[in-house]
FILUM-582368 format. One line per field, with one value per residue (C-alpha): chain; residue number from 1; y, x, z; residue in one letter. Coordinates in nm, 4 decimals. Last residue first. Example, Ala and Ser with C-alpha at 12.3 -4.5 7.8 and 13.67 -1.06 7.14 Angstrom:
<recs>
chain = [A	A]
resi = [2	1]
c2 = [-0.1060	-0.4500]
c1 = [1.3670	1.2300]
c3 = [0.7140	0.7800]
resn = [s	a]
</recs>
This chain:
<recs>
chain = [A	A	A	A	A	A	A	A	A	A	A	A	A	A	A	A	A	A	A	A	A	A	A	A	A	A	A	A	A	A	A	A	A	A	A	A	A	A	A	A	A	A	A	A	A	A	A	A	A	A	A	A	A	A	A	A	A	A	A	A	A	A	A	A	A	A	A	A	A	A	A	A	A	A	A	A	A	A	A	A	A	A	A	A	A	A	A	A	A	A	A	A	A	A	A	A	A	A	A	A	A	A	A	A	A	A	A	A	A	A	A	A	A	A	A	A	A	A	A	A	A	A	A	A	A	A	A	A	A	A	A	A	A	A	A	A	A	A	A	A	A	A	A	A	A]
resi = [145	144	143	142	141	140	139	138	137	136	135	134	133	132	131	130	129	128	127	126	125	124	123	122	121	120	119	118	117	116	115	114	113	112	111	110	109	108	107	106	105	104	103	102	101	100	99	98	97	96	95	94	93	92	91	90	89	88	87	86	85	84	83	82	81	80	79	78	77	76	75	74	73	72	71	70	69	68	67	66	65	64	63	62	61	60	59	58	57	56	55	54	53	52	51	50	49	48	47	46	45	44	43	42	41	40	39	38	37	36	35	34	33	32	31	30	29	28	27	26	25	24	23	22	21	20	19	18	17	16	15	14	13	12	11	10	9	8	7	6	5	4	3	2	1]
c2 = [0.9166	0.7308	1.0547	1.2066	0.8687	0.8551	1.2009	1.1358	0.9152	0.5990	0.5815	0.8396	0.5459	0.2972	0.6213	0.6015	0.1756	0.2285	0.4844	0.3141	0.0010	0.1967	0.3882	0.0538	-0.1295	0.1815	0.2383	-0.1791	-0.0692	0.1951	0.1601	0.3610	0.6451	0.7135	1.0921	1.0881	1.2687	1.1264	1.3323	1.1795	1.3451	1.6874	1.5537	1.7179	1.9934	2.1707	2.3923	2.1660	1.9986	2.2990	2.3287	1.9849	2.0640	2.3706	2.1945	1.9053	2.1969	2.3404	1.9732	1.9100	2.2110	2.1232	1.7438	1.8801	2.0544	1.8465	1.7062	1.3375	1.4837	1.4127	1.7544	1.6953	1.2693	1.1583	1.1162	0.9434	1.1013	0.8867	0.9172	0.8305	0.7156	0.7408	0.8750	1.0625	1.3599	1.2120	1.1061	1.4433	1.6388	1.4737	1.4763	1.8336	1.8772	1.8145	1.4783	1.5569	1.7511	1.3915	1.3190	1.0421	0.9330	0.5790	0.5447	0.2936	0.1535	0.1411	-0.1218	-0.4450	-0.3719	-0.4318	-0.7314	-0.7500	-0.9827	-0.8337	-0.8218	-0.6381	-0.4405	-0.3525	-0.2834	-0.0254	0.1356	0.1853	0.3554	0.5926	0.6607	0.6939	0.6692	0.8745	0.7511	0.8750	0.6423	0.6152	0.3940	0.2389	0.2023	-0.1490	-0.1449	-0.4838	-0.4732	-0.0812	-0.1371	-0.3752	-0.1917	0.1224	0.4494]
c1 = [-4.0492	-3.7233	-3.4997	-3.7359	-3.7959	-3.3634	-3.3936	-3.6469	-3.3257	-3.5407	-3.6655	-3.5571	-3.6201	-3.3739	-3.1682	-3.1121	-3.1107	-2.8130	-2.6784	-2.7171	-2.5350	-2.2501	-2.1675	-2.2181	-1.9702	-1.7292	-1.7597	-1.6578	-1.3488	-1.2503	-0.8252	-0.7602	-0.9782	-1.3842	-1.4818	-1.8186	-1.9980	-2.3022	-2.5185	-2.8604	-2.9866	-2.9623	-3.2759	-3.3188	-3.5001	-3.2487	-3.1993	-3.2059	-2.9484	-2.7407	-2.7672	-2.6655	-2.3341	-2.2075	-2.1865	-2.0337	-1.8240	-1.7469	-1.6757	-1.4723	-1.2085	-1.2178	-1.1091	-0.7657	-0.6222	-0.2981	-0.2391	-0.2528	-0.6104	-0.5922	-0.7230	-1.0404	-1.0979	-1.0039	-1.2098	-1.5283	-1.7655	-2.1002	-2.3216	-2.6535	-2.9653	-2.7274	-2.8950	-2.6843	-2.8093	-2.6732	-2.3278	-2.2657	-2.3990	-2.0702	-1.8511	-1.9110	-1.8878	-1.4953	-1.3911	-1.0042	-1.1125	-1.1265	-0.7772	-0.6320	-0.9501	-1.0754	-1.3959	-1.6184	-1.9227	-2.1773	-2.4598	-2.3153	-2.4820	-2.2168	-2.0903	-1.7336	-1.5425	-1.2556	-1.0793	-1.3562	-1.3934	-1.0409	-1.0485	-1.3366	-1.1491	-0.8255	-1.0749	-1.1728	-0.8120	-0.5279	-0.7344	-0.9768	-1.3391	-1.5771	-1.8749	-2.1148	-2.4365	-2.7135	-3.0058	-3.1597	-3.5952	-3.7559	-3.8886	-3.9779	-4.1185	-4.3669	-4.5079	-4.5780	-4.3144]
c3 = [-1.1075	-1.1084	-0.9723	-0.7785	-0.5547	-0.5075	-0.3933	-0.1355	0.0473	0.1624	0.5077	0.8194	1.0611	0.8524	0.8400	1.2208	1.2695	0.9973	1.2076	1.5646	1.4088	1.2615	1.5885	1.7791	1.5030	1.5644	1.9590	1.9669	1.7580	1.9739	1.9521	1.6047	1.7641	1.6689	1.6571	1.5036	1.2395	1.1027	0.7850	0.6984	1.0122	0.8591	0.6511	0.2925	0.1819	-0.0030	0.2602	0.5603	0.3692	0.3364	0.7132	0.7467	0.5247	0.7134	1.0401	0.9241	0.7602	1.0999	1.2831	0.9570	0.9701	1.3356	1.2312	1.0503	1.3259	1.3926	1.0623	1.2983	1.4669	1.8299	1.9789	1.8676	1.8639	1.5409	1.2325	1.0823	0.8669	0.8058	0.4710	0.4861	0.1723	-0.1011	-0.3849	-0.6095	-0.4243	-0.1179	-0.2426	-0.4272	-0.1394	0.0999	-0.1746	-0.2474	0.1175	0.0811	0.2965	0.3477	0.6768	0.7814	0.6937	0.5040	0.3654	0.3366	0.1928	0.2886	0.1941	0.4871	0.4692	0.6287	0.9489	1.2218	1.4060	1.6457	1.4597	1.6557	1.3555	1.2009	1.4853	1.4334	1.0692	1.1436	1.4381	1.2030	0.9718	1.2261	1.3349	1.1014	0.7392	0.8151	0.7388	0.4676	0.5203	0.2755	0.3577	0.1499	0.3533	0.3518	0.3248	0.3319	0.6325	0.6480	0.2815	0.4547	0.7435	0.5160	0.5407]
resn = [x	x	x	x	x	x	x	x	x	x	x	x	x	x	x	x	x	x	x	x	x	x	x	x	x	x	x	x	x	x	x	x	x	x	x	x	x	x	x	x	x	x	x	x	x	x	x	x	x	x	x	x	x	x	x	x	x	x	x	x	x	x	x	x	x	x	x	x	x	x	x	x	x	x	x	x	x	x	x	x	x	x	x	x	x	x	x	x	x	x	x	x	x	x	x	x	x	x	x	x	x	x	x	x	x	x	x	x	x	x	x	x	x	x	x	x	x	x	x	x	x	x	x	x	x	x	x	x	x	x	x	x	x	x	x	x	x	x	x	x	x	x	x	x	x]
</recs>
């Protein structure tokens, strides 16, 4: 990536983020007016093993340039073992990505809890700065060319 499309460059950001823990962490470091990169649009699951990898490949390949999964901490999960059902299809996922030729680094999972708000805007900040590095999603180039 050139010197001036780094500048100018924003990655566009989906963050799947359950609804008891992760997202509580968002809402408190927004509360806490803690900053963040305004790049991640949220979606607020109930569970993180709610986020199906179709969602996950449909986001990317429709060109978003990082998506983020946020859940409780192992052993915390609120539907008791819902976040190792994620860990394995995290897992899943970036080896599909590999596959297709795409970065495994465009997919985040993190275990943020309903009281980490700081963790949150540092886990959103060291993302963004992440798929800044990566550069554009190469699917979004196929798709206008």
């Amino acid at each position: 990536m050139d010197a001036v499309q780094d500048r100018t460059f924003e990655p566009k950001i989906v963050g799947f983020l359950c609804n008891w823990c992760t997202y509580a962490g968002a809402d408190l470091a927004g509360v806490s007016r803690l900053q963040y990169p305004a790049n991640v649009r949220v979606i607020r699951v109930m569970c993180s093993a709610a986020v199906d990898p179709v969602f996950v490949m449909k986001a990317l390949l429709g060109g978003a340039d990082g998506v983020f999964v946020g859940g409780c901490h192992l052993g915390d999960c609120h539907y008791t073992r819902g976040n190792y059902f994620t860990r394995r299809r995290v897992a899943m996922v970036k080896k599909l990505l590999e596959v297709i030729g795409l970065e495994p680094e465009r997919l985040e999972l993190e275990w943020i809890s309903a009281s980490e708000g700081a963790r949150f805007a540092e886990a959103m900040r060291d993302f963004t700065q992440k798929i800044k590095a990566l550069g554009p999603n190469p699917v979004k180039e196929r798709k206008v060319s």
